[in-house]
ChimeraX commands (.cxc) that place a marker at each C-alpha (Angstrom):
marker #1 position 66.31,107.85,-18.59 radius 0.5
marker #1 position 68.82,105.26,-16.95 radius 0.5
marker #1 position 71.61,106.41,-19.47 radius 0.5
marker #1 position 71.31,109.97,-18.05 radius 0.5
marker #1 position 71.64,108.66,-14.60 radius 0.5
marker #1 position 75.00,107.20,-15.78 radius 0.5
marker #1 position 76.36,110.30,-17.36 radius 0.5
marker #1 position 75.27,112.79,-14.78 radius 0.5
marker #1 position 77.36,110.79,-12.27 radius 0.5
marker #1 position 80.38,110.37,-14.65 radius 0.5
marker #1 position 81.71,113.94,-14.59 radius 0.5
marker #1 position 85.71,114.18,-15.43 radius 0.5
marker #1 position 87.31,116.02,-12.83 radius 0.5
marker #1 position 90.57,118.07,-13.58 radius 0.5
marker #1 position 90.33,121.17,-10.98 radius 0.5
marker #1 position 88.57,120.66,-7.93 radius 0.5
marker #1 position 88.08,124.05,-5.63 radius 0.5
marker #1 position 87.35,122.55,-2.07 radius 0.5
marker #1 position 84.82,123.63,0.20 radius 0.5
marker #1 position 87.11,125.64,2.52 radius 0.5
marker #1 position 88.39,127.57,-1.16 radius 0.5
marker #1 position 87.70,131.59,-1.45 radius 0.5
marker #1 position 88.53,132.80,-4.72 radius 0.5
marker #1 position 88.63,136.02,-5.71 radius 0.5
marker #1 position 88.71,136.75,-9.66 radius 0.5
marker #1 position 87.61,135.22,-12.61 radius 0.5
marker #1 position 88.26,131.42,-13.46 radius 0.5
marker #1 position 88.38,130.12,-16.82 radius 0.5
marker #1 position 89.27,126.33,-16.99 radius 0.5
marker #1 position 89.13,123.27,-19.64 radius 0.5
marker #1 position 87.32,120.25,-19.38 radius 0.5
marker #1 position 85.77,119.45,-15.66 radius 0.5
marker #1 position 85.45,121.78,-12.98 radius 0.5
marker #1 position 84.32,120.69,-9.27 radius 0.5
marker #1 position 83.58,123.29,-7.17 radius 0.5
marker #1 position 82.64,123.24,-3.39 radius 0.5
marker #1 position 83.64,126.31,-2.24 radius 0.5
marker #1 position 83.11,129.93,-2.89 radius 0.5
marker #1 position 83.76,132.49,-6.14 radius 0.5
marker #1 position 83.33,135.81,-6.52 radius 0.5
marker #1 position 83.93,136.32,-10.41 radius 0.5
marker #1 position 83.06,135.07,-13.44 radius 0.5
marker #1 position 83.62,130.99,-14.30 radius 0.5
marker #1 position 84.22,130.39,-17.65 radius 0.5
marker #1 position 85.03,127.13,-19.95 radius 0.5
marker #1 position 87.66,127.64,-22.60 radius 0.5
marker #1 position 86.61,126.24,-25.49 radius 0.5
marker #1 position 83.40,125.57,-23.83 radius 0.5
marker #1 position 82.47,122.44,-26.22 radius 0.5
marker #1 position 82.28,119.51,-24.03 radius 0.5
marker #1 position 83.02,121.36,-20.38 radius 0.5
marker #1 position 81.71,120.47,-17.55 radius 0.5
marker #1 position 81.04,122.38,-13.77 radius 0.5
marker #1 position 79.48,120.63,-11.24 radius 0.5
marker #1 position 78.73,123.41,-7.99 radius 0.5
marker #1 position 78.01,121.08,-4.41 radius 0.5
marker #1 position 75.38,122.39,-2.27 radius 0.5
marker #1 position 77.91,124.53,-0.23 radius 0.5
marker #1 position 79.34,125.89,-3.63 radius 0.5
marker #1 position 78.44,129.23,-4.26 radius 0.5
marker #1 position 79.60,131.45,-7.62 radius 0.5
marker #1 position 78.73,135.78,-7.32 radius 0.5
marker #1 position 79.26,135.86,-11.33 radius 0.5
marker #1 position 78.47,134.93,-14.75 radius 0.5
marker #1 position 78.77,131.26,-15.82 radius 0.5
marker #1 position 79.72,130.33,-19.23 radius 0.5
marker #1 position 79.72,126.16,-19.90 radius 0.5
marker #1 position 78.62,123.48,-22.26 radius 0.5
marker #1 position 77.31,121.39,-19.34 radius 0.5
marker #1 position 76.49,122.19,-15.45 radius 0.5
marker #1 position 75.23,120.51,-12.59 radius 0.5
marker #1 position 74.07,123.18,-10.19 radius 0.5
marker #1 position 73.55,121.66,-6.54 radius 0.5
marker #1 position 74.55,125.17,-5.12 radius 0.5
marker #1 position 74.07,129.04,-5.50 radius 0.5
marker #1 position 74.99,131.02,-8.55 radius 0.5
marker #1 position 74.40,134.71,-8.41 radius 0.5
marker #1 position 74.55,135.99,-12.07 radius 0.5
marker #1 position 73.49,134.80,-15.20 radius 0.5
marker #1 position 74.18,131.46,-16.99 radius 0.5
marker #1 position 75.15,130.43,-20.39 radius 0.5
marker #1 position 74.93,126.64,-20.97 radius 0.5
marker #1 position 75.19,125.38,-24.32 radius 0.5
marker #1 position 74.20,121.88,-23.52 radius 0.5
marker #1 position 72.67,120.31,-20.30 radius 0.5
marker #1 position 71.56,121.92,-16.84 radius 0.5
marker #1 position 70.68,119.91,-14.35 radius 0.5
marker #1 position 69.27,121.81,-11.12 radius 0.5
marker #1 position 69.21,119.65,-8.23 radius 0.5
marker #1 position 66.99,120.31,-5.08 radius 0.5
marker #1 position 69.29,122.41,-3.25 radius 0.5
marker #1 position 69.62,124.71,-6.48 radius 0.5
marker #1 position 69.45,128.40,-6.62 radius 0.5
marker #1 position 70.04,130.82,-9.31 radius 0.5
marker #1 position 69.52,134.49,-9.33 radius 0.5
marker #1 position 69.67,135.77,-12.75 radius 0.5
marker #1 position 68.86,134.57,-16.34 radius 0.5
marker #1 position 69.36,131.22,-17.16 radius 0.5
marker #1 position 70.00,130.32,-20.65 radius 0.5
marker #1 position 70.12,126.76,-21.96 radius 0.5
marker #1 position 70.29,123.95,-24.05 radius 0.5
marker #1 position 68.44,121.58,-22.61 radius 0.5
marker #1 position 67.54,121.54,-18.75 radius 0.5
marker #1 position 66.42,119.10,-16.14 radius 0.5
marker #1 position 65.02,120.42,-13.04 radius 0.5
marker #1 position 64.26,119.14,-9.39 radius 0.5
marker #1 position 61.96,119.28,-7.03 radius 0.5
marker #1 position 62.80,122.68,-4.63 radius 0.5
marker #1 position 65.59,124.08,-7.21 radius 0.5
marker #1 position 64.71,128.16,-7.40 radius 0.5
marker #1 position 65.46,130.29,-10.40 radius 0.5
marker #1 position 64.78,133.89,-9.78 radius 0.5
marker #1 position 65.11,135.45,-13.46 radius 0.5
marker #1 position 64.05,134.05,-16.89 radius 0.5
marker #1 position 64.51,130.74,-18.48 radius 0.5
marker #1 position 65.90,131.11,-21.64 radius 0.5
marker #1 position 66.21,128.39,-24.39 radius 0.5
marker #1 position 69.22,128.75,-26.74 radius 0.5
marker #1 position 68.10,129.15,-30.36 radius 0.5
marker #1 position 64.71,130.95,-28.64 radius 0.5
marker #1 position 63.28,133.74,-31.28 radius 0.5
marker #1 position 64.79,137.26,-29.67 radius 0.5
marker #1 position 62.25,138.91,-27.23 radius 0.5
marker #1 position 59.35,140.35,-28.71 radius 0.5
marker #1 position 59.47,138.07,-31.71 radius 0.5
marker #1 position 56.35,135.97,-32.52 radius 0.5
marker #1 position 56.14,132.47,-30.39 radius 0.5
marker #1 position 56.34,129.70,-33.12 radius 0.5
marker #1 position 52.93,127.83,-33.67 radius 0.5
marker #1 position 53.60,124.33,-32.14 radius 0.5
marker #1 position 50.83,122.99,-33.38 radius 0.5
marker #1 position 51.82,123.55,-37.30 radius 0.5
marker #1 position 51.28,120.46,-39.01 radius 0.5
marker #1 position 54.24,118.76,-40.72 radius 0.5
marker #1 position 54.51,117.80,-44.12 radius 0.5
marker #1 position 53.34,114.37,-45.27 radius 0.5
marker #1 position 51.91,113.87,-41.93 radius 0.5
marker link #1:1,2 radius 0.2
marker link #1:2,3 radius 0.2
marker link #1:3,4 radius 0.2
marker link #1:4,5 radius 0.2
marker link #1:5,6 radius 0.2
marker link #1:6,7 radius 0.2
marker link #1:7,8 radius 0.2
marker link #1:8,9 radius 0.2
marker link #1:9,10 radius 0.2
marker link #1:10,11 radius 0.2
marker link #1:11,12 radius 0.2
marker link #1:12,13 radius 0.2
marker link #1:13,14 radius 0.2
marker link #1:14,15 radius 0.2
marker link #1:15,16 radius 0.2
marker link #1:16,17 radius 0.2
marker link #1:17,18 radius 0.2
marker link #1:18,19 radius 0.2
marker link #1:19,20 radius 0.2
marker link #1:20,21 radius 0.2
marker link #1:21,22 radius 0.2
marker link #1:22,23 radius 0.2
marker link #1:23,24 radius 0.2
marker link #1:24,25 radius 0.2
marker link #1:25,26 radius 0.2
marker link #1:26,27 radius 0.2
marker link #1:27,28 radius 0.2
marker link #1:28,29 radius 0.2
marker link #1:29,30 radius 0.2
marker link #1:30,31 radius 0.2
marker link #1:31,32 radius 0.2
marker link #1:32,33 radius 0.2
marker link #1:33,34 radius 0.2
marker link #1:34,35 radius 0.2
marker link #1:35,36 radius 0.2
marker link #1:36,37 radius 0.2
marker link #1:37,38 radius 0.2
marker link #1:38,39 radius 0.2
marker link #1:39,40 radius 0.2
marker link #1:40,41 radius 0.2
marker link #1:41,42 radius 0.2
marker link #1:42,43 radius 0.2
marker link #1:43,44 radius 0.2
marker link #1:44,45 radius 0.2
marker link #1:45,46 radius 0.2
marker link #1:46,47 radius 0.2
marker link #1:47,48 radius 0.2
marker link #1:48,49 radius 0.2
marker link #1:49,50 radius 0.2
marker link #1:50,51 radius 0.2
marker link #1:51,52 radius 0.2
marker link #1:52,53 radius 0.2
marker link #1:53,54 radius 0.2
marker link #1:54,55 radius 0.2
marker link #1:55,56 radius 0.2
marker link #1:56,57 radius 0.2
marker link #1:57,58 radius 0.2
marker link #1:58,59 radius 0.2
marker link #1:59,60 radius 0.2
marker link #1:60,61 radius 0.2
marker link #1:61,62 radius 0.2
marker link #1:62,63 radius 0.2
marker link #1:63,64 radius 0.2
marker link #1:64,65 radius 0.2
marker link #1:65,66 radius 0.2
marker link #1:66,67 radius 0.2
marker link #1:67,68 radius 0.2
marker link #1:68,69 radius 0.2
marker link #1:69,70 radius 0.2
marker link #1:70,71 radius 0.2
marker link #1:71,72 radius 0.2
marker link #1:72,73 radius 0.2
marker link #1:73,74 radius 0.2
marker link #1:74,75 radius 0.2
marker link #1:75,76 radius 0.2
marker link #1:76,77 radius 0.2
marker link #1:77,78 radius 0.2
marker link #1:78,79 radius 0.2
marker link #1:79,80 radius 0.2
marker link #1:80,81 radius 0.2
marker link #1:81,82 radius 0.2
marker link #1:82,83 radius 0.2
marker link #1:83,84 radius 0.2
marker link #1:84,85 radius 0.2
marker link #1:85,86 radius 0.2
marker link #1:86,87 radius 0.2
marker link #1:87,88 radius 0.2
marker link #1:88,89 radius 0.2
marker link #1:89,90 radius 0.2
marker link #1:90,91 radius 0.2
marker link #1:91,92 radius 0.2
marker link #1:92,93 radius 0.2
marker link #1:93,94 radius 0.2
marker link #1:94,95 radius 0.2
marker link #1:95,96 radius 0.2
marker link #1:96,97 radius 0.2
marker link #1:97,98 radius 0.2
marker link #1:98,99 radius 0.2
marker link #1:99,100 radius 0.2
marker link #1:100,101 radius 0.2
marker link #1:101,102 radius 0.2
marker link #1:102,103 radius 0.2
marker link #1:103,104 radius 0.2
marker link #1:104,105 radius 0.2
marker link #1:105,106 radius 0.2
marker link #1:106,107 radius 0.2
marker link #1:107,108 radius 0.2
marker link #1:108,109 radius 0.2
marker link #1:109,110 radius 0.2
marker link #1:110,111 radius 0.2
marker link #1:111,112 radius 0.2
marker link #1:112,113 radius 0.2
marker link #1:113,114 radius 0.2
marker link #1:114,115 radius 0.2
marker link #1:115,116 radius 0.2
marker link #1:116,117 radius 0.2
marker link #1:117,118 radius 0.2
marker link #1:118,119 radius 0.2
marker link #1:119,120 radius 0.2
marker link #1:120,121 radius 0.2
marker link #1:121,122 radius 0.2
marker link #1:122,123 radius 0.2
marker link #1:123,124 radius 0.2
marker link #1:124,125 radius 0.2
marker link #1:125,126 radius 0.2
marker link #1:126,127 radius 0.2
marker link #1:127,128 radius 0.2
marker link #1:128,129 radius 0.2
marker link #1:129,130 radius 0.2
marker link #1:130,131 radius 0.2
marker link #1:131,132 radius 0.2
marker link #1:132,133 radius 0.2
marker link #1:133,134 radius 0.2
marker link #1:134,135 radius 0.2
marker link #1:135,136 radius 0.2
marker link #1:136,137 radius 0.2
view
């Protein structure tokens, strides 16, 4: 628990979109985005492994998301691909499908569409039984 503390707060900036920032078009960048200010279009990581895109609480994206890792303080209006972590803080709000590889969630965050774990069986497929014993067990 204390080492994800660290590593939440150690994200690598190289762009930073300030709060007074209104861009218009898609953005695709390479290892750690900031952004405080507003996008309409699609964000995506190039070579997504190991990207980061942290979105303040006045940061707002009307578009898809495509990332390894986000930290989502703000509003994103579209869906999101996340290969890695999510971490919604309080102030969090997504409108569309979230899909992830692992996810943290606060207090107050709001996700209006579905959660969906990467590596999930494809819709209408048979839920795995959890409780299957394990070999040797």
């Amino acid at each position: 628990m204390f080492g994800r503390e660290a590593k939440r707060e150690s994200l690598e900036v190289d762009t930073l979109i300030g709060k007074t920032a209104r861009i218009h078009g898609d953005i695709d960048f390479t290892g750690g985005l900031q952004l405080e200010g507003r996008v309409t279009g699609n964000v995506r990581a190039d070579g997504k492994r190991g990207s980061k895109l942290s979105v303040s609480e006045g940061g707002c994206i009307e578009g898809s998301v495509e990332v390894a890792n986000l930290v989502l303080n703000g509003t994103v209006k579209g869906d999101i691909h996340a290969s890695g972590l999510v971490v919604l803080g309080p102030k969090a709000r997504v409108q569309g499908d979230l899909h992830y590889g692992v996810i943290e969630t606060a207090l107050g965050a709001e996700i209006l569409g579905r959660l969906v774990p990467l590596g999930a069986a494809p819709e209408g497929a048979p839920a795995p039984d959890l409780l299957q014993s394990t070999p040797g067990a």
